[in-house]
ROTI-487198 format. One record per residue (C-alpha): residue number from 0; residue in one letter; x negated, y negated, z. Coordinates in Angstrom, 2 decimals, m for minus. Layout:
// residues N
REC     n   res        xx        yy        zz
REC   NUM     a         X         Y         Z
...
//
This chain:
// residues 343
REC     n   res        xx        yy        zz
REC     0     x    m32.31     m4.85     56.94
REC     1     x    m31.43     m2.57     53.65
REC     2     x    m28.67     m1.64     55.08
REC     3     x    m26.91     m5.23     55.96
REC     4     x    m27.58     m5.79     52.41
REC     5     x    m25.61     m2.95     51.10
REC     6     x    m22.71     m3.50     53.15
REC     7     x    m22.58     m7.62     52.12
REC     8     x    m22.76     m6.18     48.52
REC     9     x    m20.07     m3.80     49.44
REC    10     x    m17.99     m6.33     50.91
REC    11     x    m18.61     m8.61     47.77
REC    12     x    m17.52     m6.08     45.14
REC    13     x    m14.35     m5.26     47.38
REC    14     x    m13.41     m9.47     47.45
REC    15     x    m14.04     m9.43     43.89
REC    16     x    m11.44     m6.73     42.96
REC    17     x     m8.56     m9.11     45.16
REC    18     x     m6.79    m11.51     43.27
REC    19     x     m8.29    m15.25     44.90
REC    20     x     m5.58    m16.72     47.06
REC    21     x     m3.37    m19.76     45.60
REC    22     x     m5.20    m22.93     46.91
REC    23     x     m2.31    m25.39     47.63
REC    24     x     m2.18    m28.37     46.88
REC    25     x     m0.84    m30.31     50.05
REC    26     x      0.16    m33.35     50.78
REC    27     x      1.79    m33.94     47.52
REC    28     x      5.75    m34.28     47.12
REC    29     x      7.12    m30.86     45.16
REC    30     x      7.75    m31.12     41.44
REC    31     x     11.17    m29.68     40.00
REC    32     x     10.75    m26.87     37.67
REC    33     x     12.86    m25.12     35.92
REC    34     x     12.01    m20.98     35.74
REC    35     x     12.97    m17.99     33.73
REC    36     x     11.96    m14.02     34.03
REC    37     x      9.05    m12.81     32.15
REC    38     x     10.42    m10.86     29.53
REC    39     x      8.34     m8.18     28.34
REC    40     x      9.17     m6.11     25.18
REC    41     x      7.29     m2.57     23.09
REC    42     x      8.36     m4.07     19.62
REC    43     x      6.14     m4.41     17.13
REC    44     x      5.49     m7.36     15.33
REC    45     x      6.63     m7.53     11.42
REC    46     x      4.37     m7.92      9.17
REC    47     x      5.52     m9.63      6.05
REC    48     x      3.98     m9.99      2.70
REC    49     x      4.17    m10.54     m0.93
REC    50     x      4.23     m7.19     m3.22
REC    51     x      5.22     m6.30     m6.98
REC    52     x      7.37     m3.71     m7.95
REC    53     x      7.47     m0.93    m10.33
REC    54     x      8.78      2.50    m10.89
REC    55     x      6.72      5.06     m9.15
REC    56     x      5.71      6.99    m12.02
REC    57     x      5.03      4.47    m14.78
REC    58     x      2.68      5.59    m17.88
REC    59     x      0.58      4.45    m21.15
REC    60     x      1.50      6.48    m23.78
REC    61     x     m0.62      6.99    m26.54
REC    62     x     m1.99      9.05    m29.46
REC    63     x     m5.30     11.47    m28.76
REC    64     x     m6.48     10.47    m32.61
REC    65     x     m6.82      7.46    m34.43
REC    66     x     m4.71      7.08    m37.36
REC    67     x     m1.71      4.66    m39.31
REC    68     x      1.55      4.49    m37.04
REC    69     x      4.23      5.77    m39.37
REC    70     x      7.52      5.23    m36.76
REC    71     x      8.02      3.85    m33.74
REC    72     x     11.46      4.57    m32.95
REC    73     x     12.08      2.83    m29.74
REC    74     x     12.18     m0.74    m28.12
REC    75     x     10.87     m2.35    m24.80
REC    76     x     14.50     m1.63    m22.88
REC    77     x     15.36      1.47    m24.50
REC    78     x     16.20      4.39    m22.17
REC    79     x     14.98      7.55    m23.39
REC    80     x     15.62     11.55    m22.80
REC    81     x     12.75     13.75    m22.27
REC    82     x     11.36     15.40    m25.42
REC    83     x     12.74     12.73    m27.85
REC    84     x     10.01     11.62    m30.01
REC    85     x      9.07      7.96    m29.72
REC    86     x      6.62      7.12    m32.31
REC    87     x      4.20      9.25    m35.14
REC    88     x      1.11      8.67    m37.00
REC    89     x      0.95      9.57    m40.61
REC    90     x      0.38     12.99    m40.93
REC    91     x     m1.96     13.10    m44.49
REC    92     x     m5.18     13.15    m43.26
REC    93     x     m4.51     15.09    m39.64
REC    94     x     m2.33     17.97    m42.32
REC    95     x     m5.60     18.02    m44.68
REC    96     x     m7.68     18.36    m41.50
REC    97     x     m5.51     21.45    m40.47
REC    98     x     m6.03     22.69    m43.49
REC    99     x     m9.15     22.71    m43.74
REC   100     x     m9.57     24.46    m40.63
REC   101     x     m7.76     26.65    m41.93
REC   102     x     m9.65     27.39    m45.07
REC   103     x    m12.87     28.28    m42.99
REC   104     x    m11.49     29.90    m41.07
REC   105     x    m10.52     32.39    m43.98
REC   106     x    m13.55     32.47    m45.29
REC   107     x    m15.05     33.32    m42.01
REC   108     x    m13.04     36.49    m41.77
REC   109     x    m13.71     37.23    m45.41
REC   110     x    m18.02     36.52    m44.39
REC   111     x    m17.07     39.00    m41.70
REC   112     x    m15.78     41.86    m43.59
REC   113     x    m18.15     42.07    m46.11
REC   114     x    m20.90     41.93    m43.77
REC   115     x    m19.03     44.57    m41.75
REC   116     x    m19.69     46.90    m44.80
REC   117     x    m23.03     46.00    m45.58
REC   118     x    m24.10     46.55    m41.67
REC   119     x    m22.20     50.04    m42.17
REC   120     x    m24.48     51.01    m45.04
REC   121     x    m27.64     49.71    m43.39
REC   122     x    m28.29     46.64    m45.92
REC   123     x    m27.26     44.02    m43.28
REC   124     x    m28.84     43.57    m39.74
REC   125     x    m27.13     43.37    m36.91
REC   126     x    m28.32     39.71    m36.37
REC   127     x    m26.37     38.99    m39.77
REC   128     x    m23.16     40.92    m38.13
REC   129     x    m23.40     38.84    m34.92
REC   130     x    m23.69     35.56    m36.62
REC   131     x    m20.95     36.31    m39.03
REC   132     x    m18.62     36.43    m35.69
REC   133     x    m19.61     33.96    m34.17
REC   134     x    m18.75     31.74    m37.55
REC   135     x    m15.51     32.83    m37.39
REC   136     x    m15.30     31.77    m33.78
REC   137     x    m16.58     28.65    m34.32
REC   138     x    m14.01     28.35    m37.34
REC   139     x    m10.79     29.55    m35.43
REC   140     x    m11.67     26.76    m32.70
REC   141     x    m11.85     24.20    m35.04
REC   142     x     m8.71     25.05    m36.47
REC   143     x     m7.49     24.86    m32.76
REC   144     x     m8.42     22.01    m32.70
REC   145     x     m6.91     20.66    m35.79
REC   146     x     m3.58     21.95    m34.89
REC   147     x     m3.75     20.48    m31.25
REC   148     x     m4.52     17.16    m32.63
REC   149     x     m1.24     17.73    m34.92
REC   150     x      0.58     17.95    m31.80
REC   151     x     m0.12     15.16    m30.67
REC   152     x      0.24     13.05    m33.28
REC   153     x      3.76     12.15    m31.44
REC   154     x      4.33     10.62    m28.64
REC   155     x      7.28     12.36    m26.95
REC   156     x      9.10     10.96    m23.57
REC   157     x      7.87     13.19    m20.74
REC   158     x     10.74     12.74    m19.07
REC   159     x     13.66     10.82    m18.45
REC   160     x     13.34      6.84    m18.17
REC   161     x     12.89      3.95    m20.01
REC   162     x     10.58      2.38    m22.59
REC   163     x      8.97     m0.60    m20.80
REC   164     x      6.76     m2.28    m23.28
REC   165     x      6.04     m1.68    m27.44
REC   166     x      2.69     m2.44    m28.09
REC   167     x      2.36     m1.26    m31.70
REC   168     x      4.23     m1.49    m35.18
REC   169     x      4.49      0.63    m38.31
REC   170     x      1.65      0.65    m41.01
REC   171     x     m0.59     m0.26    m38.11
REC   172     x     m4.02      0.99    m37.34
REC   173     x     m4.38      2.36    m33.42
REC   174     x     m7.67      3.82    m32.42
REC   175     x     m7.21      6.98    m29.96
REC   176     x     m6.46      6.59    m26.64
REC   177     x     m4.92      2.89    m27.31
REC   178     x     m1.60      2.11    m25.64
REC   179     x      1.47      2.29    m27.85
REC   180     x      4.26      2.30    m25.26
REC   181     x      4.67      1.54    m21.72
REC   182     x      7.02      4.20    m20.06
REC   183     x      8.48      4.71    m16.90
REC   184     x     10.57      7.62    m15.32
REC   185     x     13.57      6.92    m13.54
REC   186     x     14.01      9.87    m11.34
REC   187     x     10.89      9.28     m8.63
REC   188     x     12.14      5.93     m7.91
REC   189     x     11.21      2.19     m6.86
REC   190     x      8.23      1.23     m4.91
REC   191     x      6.80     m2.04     m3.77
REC   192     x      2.50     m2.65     m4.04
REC   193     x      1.65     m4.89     m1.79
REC   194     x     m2.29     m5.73     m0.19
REC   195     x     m2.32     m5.77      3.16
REC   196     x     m5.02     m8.11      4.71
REC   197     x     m7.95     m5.87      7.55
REC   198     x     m5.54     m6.88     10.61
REC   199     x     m1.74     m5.91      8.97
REC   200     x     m3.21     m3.04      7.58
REC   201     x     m4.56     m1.42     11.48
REC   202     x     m0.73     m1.94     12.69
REC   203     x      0.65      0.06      9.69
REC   204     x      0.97      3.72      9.88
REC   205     x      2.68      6.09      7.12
REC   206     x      6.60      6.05      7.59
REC   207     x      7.15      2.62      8.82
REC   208     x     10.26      1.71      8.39
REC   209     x     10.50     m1.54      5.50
REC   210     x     12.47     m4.22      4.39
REC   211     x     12.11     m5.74      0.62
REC   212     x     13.61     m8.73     m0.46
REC   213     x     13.80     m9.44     m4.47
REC   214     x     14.69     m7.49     m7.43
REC   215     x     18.11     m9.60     m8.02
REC   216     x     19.82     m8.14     m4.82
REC   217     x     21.32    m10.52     m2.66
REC   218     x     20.46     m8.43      0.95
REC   219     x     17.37     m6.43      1.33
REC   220     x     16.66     m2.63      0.85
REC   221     x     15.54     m0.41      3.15
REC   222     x     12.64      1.34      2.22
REC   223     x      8.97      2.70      3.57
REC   224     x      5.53      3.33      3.60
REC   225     x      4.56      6.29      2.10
REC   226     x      0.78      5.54      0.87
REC   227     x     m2.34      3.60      2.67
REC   228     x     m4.98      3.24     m0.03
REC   229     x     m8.36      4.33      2.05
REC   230     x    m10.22      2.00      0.31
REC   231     x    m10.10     m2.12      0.30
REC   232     x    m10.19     m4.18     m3.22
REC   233     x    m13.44     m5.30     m3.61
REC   234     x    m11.76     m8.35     m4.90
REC   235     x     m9.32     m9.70     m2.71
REC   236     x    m10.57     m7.45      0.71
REC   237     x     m6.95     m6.54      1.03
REC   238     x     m5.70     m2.64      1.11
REC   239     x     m2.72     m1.25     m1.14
REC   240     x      0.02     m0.35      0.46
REC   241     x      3.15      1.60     m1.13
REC   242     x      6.65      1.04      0.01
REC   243     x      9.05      3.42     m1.50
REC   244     x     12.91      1.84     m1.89
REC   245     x     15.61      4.32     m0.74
REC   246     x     17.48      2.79     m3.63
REC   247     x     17.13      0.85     m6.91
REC   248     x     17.42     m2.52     m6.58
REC   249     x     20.04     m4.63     m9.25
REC   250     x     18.84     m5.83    m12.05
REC   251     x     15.26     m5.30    m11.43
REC   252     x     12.36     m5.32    m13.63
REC   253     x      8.63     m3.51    m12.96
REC   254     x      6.29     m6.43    m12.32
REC   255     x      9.21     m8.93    m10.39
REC   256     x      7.62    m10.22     m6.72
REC   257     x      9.71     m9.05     m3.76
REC   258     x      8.96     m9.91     m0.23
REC   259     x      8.49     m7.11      2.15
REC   260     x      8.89     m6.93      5.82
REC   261     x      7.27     m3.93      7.51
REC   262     x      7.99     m2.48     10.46
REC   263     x      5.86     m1.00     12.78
REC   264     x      6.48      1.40     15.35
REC   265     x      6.72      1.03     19.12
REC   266     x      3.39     m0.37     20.83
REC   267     x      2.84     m0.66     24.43
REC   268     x      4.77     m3.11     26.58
REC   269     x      3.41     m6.59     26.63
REC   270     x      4.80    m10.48     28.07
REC   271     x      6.72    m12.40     25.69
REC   272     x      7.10    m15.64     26.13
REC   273     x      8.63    m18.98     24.80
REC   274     x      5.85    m20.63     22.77
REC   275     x      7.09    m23.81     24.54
REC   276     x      5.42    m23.00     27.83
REC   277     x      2.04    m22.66     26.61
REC   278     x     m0.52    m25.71     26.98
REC   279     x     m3.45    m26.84     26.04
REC   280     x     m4.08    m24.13     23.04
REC   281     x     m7.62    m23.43     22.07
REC   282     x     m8.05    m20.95     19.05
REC   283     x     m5.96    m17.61     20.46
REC   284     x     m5.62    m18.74     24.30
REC   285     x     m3.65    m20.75     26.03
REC   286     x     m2.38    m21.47     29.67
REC   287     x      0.91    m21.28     31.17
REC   288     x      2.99    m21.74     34.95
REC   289     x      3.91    m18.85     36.72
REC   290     x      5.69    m19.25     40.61
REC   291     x      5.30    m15.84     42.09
REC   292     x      7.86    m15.09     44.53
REC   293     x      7.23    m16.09     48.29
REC   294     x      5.18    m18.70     46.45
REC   295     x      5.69    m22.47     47.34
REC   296     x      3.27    m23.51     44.21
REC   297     x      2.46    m22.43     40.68
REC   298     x     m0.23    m21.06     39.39
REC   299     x     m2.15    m21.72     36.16
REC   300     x     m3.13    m18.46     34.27
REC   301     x     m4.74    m18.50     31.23
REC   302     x     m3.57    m16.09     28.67
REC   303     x     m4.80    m14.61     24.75
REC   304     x     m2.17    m14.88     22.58
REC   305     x     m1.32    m11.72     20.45
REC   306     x      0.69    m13.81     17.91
REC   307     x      3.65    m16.56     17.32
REC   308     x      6.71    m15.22     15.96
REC   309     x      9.00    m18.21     15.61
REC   310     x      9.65    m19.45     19.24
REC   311     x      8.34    m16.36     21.07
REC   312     x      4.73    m16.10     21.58
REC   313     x      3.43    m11.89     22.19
REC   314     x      0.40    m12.05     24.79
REC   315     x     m2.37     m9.68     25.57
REC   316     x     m2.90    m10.81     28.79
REC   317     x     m0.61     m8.73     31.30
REC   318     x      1.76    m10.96     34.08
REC   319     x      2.78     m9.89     37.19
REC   320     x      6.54     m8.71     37.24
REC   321     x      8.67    m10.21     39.18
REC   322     x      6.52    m13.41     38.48
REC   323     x      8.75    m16.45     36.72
REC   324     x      7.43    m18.46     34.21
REC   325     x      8.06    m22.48     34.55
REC   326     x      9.57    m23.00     30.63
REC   327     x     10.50    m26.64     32.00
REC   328     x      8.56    m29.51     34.13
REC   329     x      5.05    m27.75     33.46
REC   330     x      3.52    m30.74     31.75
REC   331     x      3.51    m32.08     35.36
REC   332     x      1.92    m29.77     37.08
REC   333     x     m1.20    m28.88     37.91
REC   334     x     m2.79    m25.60     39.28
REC   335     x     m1.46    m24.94     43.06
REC   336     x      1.42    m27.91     42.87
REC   337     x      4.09    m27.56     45.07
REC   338     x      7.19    m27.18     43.33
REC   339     x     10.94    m26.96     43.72
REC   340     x     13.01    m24.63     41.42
REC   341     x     15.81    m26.77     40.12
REC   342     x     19.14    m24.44     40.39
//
C-alpha cells in the first residue's frame, strides 16, 4: 500500500514538471492572426533623470579669523590664476597680535636666561628652570599662532578657475569661517548630481556609460558614472549619483538642470515585445498570444512586465523560441482558438 502511494506521488511530481497540453477549442471557425518572432534582446534599460551640474572641485573660501574685509579684488565671473590673492582683512589688530606674541616671547627667553644663571649658582630650583621653559614654549606657540593667523588673513586662489559667487564687501565685518567667495577649479572638470530613486540606483554600476542633456549645448555629452553615494538622503530616499562629462559643456553655469540618460551595461537576455500585444494589464502583468509552431491554436500566457520603454514592453517571464507572438487579431481570441496566420 506505501508503496502505490509513492509511485502516484512520483508520477504526480513528474506531470507537474510537463508543460499541460493546449486544450483546443473545436468546433469553432479559425480566427486570422497576424504573427511576428519573439524578439529577445541583453540591453539594458536607460534610466533617465533630472541632475544639476557643477564643477567637480567647487569650494567656500574664507578667512580662519574674524576681522574688517579691507579688499576684495575679484567678481562672481572672474577667472583667476592660482596664488593670486582674492580678498584681505585689515591687518591692525592681527599685526598687533603678532606682535605681541612676539614680545613674550622675548621676555620668555630673557625669564630663561636669568634663571639659567641663578640655577647655575644654586639660588634657583630646578622647578623654577623647568617652568621658565616651558613659558617660553608656551610663548613661541602663541606667536605661531599669531603668524599663522597672518597668513591667512588672504584668501588666495588654490588653483586655477573661476570666482563663482562674492558674498562679502569692503569695510565689512565677517566672522571666521564665513563664506566670502565661491570658487571653482577648472582643470578636474564637469559633473552632473543627480538622485537616483532604490530601483535606478540597483541597475547602476560605476562606469556606465551617460548621456547629459543641458548646459546650452544643442546635442548631448557623453559622460559617466564615477561615484555611488553608499548612503540614501534621508530626505528625498534617493542616492547621489556623479556623472563626470568628458567635456565642458557651452555656456554652462554650476547649478543649471541637465537631463541625464544612463546607461547600463549588458543584462541577461529577456522577450521584448510590442506593448500593443499585451491585454488585460493588472499592476506589472499582463497576458499575451503566442502560436507555437505545429500549433493549430494560440495560447494565452501570462507574463510580468520588466518595464515600458515607448512601444516595446521588456518581460521577466521567459517565451519559448521559435514561439510567434499574435501582434494583430488577439482581441478575438481566446485561450486554445483555432487560428489562421494571415500571409
Amino acid at each position: 500500500m506505501k508503496t502505490t502511494i509513492i509511485l502516484i506521488s512520483i508520477a504526480g511530481l513528474l506531470a507537474g514538471c510537463t508543460k499541460a497540453p493546449l486544450a483546443v477549442v473545436t468546433g469553432a471557425k479559425p480566427i486570422a492572426v497576424r504573427t511576428a518572432a519573439v524578439e529577445f534582446s541583453t540591453a539594458a534599460i536607460p534610466v533617465r533623470v533630472s541632475g544639476v551640474l557643477a564643477r567637480r572641485t567647487e569650494a567656500e573660501l574664507s578667512f580662519k579669523i574674524g576681522g574688517i574685509v579691507e579688499s576684495v579684488a575679484v567678481r562672481a565671473g572672474d577667472v583667476v590664476k592660482p596664488g593670486q590673492v582674492l580678498a584681505r582683512l585689515r591687518p591692525d589688530e592681527i599685526e598687533a597680535q603678532v606682535t605681541q606674541a612676539r614680545s613674550a616671547v622675548d621676555k620668555a627667553r630673557r625669564d630663561l636666561a636669568r634663571v639659567e644663571k641663578l640655577q647655575a649658582g644654586a639660588v634657583a630650583t630646578l622647578e623654577n628652570l623647568q617652568d621658565a621653559r616651558t613659558g617660553l614654549e608656551q610663548a613661541a606657540a602663541q606667536l605661531r599662532i599669531a603668524e599663522f593667523n597672518r597668513q591667512h588673513a588672504e584668501i588666495v586662489a588654490p588653483a586655477a578657475g573661476q570666482i563663482l559667487r562674492r558674498n562679502a564687501e569692503p569695510n565689512e565685518l565677517v566672522a571666521a569661517g564665513r563664506a566670502v567667495l565661491a570658487f571653482a577649479a577648472e582643470a578636474d572638470g564637469w559633473i552632473v548630481r543627480a538622485g537616483l530613486a532604490e530601483r535606478d540606483v540597483a541597475r547602476v554600476r560605476v562606469g556606465d556609460r551617460a548621456e547629459v542633456l543641458g548646459g546650452g549645448d544643442a546635442g548631448a555629452l557623453p559622460g559617466r558614472v564615477i561615484q555611488i553615494s553608499d548612503a540614501a538622503d534621508a530626505g528625498t530616499r534617493t542616492t547621489e549619483v556623479e556623472i563626470a562629462l568628458e567635456r565642458a559643456p557651452l555656456l554652462a553655469r554650476s547649478g543649471f538642470v541637465a537631463v541625464v540618460t544612463l546607461l547600463p551595461a549588458a543584462v541577461a537576455e529577456r522577450p521584448v515585445v510590442p506593448a500593443a500585444t499585451l491585454i488585460e494589464g493588472d499592476g506589472g502583468r499582463a497576458s499575451l498570444f503566442l502560436v507555437e509552431a505545429g500549433q493549430p491554436a494560440a495560447r494565452r500566457v501570462v507574463v510580468e512586465i520588466e518595464t515600458l520603454l515607448g512601444a516595446q514592453a521588456y518581460l521577466r517571464t521567459a517565451l519559448p523560441r521559435g514561439a510567434r507572438l499574435v501582434v494583430a487579431g488577439g482581441e478575438y481570441l481566446r485561450d486554445g482558438a483555432l487560428v489562421t496566420v494571415a500571409k
